[in-house]
GUMINU-161501 format. One line per 4 residues: for each residue x, y, z of C-alpha. Coordinates in steps of 0.5 Angstrom, whole numbers, plus 500, padded with zeros to 3 digits. Example, Ala and Ser with C-alpha at 12.3 -4.5 7.8 and 13.67 -1.06 7.14 Angstrom:
2
525:491:516 | 527:498:514
END
This chain:
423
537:486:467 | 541:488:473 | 537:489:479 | 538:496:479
536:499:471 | 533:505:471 | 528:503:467 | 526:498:471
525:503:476 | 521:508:473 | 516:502:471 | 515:502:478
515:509:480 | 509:509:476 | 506:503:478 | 507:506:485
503:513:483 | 498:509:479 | 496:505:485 | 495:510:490
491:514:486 | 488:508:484 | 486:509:493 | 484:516:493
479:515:486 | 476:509:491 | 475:514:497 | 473:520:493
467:516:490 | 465:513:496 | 465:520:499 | 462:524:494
456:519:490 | 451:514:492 | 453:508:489 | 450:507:482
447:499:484 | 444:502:489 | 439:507:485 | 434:505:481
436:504:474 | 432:510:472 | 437:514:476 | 444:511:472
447:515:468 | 453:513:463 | 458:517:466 | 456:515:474
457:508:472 | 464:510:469 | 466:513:474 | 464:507:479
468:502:474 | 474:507:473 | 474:508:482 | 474:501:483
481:499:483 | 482:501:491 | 483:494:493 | 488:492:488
492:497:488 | 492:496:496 | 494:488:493 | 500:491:488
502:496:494 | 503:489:497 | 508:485:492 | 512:492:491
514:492:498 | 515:485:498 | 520:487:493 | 523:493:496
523:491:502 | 524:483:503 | 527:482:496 | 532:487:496
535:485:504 | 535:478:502 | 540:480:497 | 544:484:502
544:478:506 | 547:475:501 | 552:479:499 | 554:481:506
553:474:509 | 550:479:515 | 547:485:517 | 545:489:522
539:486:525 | 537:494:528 | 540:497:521 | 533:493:519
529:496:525 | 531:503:524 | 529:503:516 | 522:500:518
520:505:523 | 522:511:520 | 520:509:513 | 512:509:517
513:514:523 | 516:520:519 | 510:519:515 | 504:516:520
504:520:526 | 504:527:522 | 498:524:519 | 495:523:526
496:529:528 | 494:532:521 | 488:527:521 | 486:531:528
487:538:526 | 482:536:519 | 477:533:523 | 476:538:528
477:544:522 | 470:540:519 | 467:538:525 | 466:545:527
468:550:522 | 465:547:517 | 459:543:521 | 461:537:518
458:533:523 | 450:536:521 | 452:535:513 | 454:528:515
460:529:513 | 463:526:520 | 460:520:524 | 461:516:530
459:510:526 | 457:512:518 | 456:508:513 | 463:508:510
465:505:517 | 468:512:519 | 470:514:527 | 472:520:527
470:522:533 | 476:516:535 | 481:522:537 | 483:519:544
491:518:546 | 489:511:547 | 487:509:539 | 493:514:536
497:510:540 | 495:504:538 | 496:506:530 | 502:508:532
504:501:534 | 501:498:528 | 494:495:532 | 490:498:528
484:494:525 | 486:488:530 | 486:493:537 | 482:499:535
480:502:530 | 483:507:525 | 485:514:528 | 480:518:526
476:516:521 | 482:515:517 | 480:507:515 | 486:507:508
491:506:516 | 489:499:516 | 494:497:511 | 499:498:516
498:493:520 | 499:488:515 | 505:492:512 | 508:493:520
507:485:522 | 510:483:515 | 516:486:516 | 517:484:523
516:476:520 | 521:478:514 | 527:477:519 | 524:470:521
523:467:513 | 529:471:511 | 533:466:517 | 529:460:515
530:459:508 | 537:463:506 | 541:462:513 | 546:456:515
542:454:521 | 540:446:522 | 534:444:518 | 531:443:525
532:450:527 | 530:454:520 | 523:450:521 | 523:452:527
524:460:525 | 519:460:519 | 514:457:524 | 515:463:529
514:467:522 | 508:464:522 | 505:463:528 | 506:470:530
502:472:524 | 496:468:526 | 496:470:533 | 495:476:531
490:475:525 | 486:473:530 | 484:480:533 | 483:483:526
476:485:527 | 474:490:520 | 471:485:515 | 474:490:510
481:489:511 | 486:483:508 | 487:478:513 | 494:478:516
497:471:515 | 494:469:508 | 496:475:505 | 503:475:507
505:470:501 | 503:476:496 | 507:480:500 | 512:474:499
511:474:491 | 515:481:491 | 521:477:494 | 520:472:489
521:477:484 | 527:480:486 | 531:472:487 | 529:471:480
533:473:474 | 528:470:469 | 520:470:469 | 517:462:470
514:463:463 | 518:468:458 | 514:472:454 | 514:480:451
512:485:457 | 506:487:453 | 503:480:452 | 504:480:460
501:487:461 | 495:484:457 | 494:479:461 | 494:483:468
491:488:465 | 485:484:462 | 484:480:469 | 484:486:472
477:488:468 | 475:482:469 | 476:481:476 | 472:488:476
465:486:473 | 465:481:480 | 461:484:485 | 464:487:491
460:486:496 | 460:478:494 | 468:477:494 | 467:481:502
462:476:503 | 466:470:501 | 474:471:504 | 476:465:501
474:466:494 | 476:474:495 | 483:471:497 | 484:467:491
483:473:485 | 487:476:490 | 493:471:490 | 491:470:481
491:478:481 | 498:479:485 | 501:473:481 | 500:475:475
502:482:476 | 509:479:479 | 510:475:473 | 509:481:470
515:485:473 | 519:479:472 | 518:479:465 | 520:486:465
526:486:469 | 529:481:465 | 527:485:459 | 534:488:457
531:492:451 | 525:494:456 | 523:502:454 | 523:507:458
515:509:461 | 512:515:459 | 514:522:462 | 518:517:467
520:524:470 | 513:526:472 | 512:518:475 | 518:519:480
516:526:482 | 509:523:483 | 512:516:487 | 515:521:491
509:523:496 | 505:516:494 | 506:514:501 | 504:521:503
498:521:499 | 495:515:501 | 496:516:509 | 491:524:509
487:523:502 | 482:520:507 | 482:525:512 | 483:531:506
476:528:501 | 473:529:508 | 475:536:509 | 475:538:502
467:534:503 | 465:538:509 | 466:545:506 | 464:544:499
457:542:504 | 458:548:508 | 459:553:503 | 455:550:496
450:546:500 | 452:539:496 | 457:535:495 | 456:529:499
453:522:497 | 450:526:490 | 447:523:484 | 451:525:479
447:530:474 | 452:533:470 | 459:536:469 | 459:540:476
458:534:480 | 463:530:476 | 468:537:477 | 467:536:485
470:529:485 | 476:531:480 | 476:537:484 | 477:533:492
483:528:488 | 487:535:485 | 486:538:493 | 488:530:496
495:530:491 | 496:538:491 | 496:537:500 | 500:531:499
505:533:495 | 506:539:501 | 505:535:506 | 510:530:503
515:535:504 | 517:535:511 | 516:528:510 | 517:523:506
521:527:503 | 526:527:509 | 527:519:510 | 534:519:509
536:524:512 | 532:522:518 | 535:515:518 | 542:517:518
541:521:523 | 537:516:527 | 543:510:525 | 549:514:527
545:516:535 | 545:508:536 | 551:506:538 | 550:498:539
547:497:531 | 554:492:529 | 551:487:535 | 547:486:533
547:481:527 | 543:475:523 | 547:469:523 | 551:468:515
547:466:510 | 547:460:506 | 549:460:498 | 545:466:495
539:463:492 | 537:468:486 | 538:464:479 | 542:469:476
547:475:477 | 542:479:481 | 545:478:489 | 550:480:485
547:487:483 | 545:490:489 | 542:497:490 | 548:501:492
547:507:497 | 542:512:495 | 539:508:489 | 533:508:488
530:502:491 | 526:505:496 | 527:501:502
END
């Protein structure tokens, strides 16, 4: 199947929305119910546990998250590299960076003027909505110069603390970093330098990541260096034409999917407590989750996902939604307290509780959507316009590359300009 099939694409339109939903559900439930294993078994109902099971995902998607943009980042200029024999080094730069600030430092600024709305017009800080050190780990009083910019520059978790509580930022620093040790793996394996200086570019690659990984300092965040090779299994399913073991998709869903159930009944606290075991479900989890986006792109008769319409509106504002939902369910959390007196950390009794965190999800994605709007949604525009103020982007170029390495016709395929491979 051609790189660029249209199906191919609104499968992971929907896996993009699926798993930043997946993101808010974790965080609503974290925010509006006491966790269900800490009650005593009296005081469990069927749907608490539901609903605990169904918000438990955070963390893999936070995982598939990875392996997407491995794909449409590392994958996809990896084959332009190919195809082109060069590019520009500062074309690569500019994409990055524009891809993350249009979106990051809005939420910074929105993160700011949220927590301020809760902290004094809705007393967030009484209802304990807001604290310098709560439970979930927020620090929202954290609204100095100093920690937004140290998240602008992509050193949260490793330098300073999330801005303002906002904790769903820490991905970024490993997203960041990521893309900054691409272009050195991109040369050490794919350019037609000497042996000696390619080795010495993927050990650059991975010294950077292990010097910074040294800083990371928030247990809940995914080590910098190992969990570089997930991101890497999305380059793997961009180079590969044919999966390593051919099957249907759906026998391929089925298996992700029942280790995805599996993968749920382990406790979390005892995978954050055993980094290495964490890190081997983690790596089992994304790569049958490549395995399957390799069956699937090599499936010429694979059909369409349903309402792939509504998935490609939805994909549209993921980013968007996955930098405010924190700083929203807070807001959303601080007047709900304020005006009904309940809302926070509840022991779900009935319908109205379970109404509240439905409730913060719909105001997360309806603010996302408006928030996307001046945002996301005009990264390509503000590209372009970043691209043609820089005048020195032709010198700025990688070495030729070696003979492509993809198995089949897929360097050959490459996402023309204003695909929809999201890059």
């Amino acid at each position: 199947m051609p790189l660029r099939s249209d199906r191919f694409f609104q499968w992971l339109d929907l896996f993009r929305w699926l798993a930043a939903l997946a993101v808010v559900f974790t965080h609503a439930n974290n925010r509006f119910f006491t966790k269900v294993l800490s009650l005593p078994p009296t005081e469990r109902s069927i749907g608490h546990y539901a609903f605990a099971i169904v918000s438990g995902f955070g963390w893999p998607a936070v995982m598939i998250f990875f392996v997407l943009s491995g794909y449409l980042v590392g994958g996809i200029w990896i084959l332009k590299y190919q195809k082109d024999n060069n590019y520009s080094v500062v074309d690569y730069a500019v994409a990055r960076l524009t891809r993350l600030w249009i979106v990051l430092i809005p939420a910074i600024l929105l993160t700011f003027v949220f927590n301020i709305i809760g902290i004094h017009l809705f007393n967030g800080m009484e209802t304990g909505i807001y604290t310098l050190y709560g439970s979930e780990g927020n620090v929202t009083l954290l609204h100095d110069a100093w920690t937004a910019s140290c998240n602008i520059a992509f050193f949260q978790s490793a330098l300073c603390f999330q801005y303002g509580g906002n904790g769903a930022l820490w991905s970024l620093f490993n997203e960041f970093w990521y893309y900054v040790a691409f272009p050195f793996v991109l040369l050490g394996f794919f350019s037609n330098y000497s042996t000696y200086i390619r080795l010495a570019f993927v050990g650059m690659a991975g010294a950077l990541l292990i010097f910074l990984g040294q800083f990371q300092f928030i247990s809940a965040a995914a080590p910098l260096a190992p969990y570089f090779l997930l991101w890497c299994l999305g380059i793997v399913v961009a180079l590969r034409d044919r999966p390593f073991i051919p099957m249907p998709p759906w026998l391929a869903a089925g298996l992700f999917l029942s280790y995805l159930l599996v993968w749920r009944t382990v406790p979390s606290s005892f995978l954050e407590s055993q980094s290495h075991i964490r890190f081997a479900t983690d790596l089992v989890l994304t790569g049958l989750f490549a395995h399957l986006l390799m069956v699937m792109k090599a499936d010429s008769r694979l059909p369409a996902p349903p309402l792939p319409g509504v998935s490609k509106a939805l994909a549209g504002f993921s980013f968007s939604l996955y930098c405010i939902n924190m700083p929203v369910l807070n807001l959303y959390a601080a007047a709900v307290m304020h005006w009904f007196e309940t809302g926070w950390k509840l022991v779900p009794r009935g319908i109205v509780d379970y109404l509240i965190a439905l409730g913060g999800v719909a105001f997360s994605l309806l603010l996302a959507y408006l928030f996307s709007l001046a945002t996301e949604r005009n990264t390509s525009r503000i590209r372009a316009l970043v691209s043609s103020r820089i005048g020195w982007t032709s010198a700025a170029r990688l070495a030729p590359a070696d003979a492509p390495a993809s198995d089949g016709p897929a360097a050959r395929d490459l996402p023309a300009n204003g695909s929809r491979a999201r890059t």
